[in-house]
C-alpha positions in Angstrom: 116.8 55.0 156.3 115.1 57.3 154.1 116.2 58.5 150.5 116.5 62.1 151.5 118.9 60.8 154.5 120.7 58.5 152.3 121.2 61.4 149.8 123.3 63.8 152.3 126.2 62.0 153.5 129.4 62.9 151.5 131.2 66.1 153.1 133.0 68.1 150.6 136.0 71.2 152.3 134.1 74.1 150.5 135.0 77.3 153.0 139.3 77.6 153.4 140.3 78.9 156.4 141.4 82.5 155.1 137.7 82.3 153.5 135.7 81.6 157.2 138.6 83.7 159.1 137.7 86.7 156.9 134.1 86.2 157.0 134.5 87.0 160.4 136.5 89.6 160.5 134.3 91.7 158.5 131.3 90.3 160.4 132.7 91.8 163.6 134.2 95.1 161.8 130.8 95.6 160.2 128.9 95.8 163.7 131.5 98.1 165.6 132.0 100.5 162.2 128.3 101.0 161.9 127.8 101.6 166.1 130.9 104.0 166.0 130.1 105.0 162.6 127.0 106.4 163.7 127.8 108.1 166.6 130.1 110.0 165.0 127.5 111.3 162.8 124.9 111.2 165.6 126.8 111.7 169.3 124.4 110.1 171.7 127.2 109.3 174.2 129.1 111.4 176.9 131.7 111.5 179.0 132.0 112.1 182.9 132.6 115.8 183.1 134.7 115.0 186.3 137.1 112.9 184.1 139.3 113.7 181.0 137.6 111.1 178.8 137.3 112.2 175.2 134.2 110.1 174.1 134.1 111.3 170.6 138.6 110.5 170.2 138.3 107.3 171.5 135.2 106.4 169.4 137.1 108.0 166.4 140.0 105.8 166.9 138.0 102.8 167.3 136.4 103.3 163.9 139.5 104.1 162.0 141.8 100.8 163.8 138.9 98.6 162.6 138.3 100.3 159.2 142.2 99.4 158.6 141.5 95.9 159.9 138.6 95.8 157.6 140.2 96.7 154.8 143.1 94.4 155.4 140.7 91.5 155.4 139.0 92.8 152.1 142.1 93.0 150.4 143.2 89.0 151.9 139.7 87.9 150.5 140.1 89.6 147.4 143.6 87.8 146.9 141.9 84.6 147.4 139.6 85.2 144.9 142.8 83.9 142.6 144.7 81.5 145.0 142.0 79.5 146.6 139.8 76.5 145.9 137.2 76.5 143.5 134.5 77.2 145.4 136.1 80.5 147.4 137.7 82.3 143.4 136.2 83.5 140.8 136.3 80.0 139.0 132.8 79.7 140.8 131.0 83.2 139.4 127.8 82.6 137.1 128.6 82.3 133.5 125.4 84.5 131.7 126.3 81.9 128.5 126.1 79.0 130.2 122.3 77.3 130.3 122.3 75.7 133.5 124.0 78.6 134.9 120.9 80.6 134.2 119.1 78.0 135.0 120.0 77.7 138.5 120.1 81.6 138.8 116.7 81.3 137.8 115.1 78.8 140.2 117.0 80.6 142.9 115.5 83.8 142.6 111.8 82.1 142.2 112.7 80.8 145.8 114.1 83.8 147.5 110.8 85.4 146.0 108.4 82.9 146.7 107.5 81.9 143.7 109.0 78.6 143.4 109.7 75.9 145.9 112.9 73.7 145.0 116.2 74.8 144.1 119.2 73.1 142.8 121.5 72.0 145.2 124.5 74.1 145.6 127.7 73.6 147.3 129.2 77.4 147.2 127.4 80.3 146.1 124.7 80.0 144.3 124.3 82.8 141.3 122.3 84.9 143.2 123.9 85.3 146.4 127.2 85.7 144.4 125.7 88.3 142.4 124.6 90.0 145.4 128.1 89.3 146.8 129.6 91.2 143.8 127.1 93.8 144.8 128.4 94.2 148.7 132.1 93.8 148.0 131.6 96.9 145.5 130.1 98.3 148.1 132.5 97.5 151.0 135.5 99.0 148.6 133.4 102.5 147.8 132.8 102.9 151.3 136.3 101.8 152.4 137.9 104.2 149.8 135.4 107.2 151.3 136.2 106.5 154.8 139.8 106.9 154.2 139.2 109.8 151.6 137.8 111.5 154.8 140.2 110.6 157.6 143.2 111.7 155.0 141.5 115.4 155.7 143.1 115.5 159.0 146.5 115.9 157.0 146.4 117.1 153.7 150.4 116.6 153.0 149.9 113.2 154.2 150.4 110.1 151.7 147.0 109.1 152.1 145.1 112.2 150.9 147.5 112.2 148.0 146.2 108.5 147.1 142.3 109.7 148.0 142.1 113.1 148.3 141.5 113.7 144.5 137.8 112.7 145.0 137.6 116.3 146.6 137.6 118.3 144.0 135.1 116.2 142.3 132.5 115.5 144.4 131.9 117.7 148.6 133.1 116.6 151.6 129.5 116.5 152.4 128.6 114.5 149.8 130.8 112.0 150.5 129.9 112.0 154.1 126.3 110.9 153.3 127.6 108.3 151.4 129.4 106.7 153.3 126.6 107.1 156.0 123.7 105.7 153.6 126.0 103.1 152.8 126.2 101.8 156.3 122.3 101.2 156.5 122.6 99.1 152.9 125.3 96.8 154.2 123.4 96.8 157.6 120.1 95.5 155.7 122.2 93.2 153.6 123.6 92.1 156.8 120.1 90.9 158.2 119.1 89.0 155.1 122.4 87.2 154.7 121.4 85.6 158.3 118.2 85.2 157.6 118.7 83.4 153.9 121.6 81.4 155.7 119.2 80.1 158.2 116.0 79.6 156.1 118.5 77.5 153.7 120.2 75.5 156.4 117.1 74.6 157.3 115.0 74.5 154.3 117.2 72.5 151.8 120.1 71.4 154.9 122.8 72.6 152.7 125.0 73.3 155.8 124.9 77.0 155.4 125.5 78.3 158.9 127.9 74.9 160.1 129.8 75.6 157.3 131.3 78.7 158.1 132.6 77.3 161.2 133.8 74.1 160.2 134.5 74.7 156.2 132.7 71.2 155.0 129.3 71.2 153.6 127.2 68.0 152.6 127.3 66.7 148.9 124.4 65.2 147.6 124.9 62.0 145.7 121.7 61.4 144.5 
């Protein structure tokens, strides 16, 4: 048996469950927001004329039930950024102070830019991904915020445009609109290098990227 085998055989329970059920969640909202999201701003669909069916309703409804399931699954992953193991809080984020922490932040983004060809072996995040984490969850709370600050138009004395309609006044509805569009495409091309960078490092370094977020346990290196 080689050393490299001999190295990866300790399993460590990185990924809770509320951690992989959520990264679900949001992997399946993501794809039916940004289909329904777009044809709502770009109607490509119709109905039978024959029939009563109300394309644009139905695809409305869709897009606001999963933006609510979206958002609850933001807001369980943001409270288990306090209550869960080290690996899935904020225990895990980089410290800027710390030398190996810039270290390994370092030699990580040398890799994703092909300038360097090993890495430290990581169990959670490493620096960069959770940067760009940071990055997408900021994102995913803007755009939730807009998408409701929208919807909460179709009743102005409702409780939800009084908790978002006071972006209004400050920035157009139109304004607000594109963002939330643009937004869509920068999540969507985050979304295609998160499975490419999960797949190039499962099988690049066989950190257990992609098994992991079925099963929760990732290998340990011991050596």
């Amino acid at each position: 048996m080689s050393t490299k085998e001999c190295a990866v055989k300790r399993f460590v329970y990185v990924w809770e469950g509320p951690v992989r059920i959520t990264h679900w969640i949001n992997f399946f909202c993501i794809i039916i927001l940004s289909f329904t999201g777009y044809y709502i701003h770009n109607p490509f669909l119709s109905g039978p004329i024959s029939t009563d069916v109300y394309v644009m309703g139905t695809i409305r409804y869709v897009h606001y039930l999963t933006g609510i399931v979206f958002a609850m699954s933001l807001i369980i992953r943001f409270f288990w950024l306090f209550v869960g193991n080290y690996y899935s809080s904020w225990h895990s984020f980089m410290n800027p102070l710390n030398k190996n922490d810039r270290s390994t932040f370092w030699a990580y983004l040398k890799y994703y830019t092909l300038l360097g060809r090993k890495v430290p072996h990581t169990l959670g995040h490493n620096p960069l991904a959770l940067l760009a984490y940071i990055v997408l969850f900021t994102l995913f709370i803007l755009q939730v915020f807009a998408g409701f600050a929208l919807w909460s138009q179709a009743n102005p004395n409702g409780l939800m445009y009084s908790l978002t309609g006071w972006i209004f006044p400050l920035i157009s509805n139109q304004w607000i609109r594109f963002f939330h569009y643009l937004v869509m495409f920068l999540i969507g091309g985050f979304f295609i290098n998160h499975i490419y960078s999960a797949v190039l490092f499962d099988f690049k370094t066989q950190s257990g990227e992609i098994s992991s977020i079925f099963s929760g346990w990732k290998p340990k290196r011991t050596d």
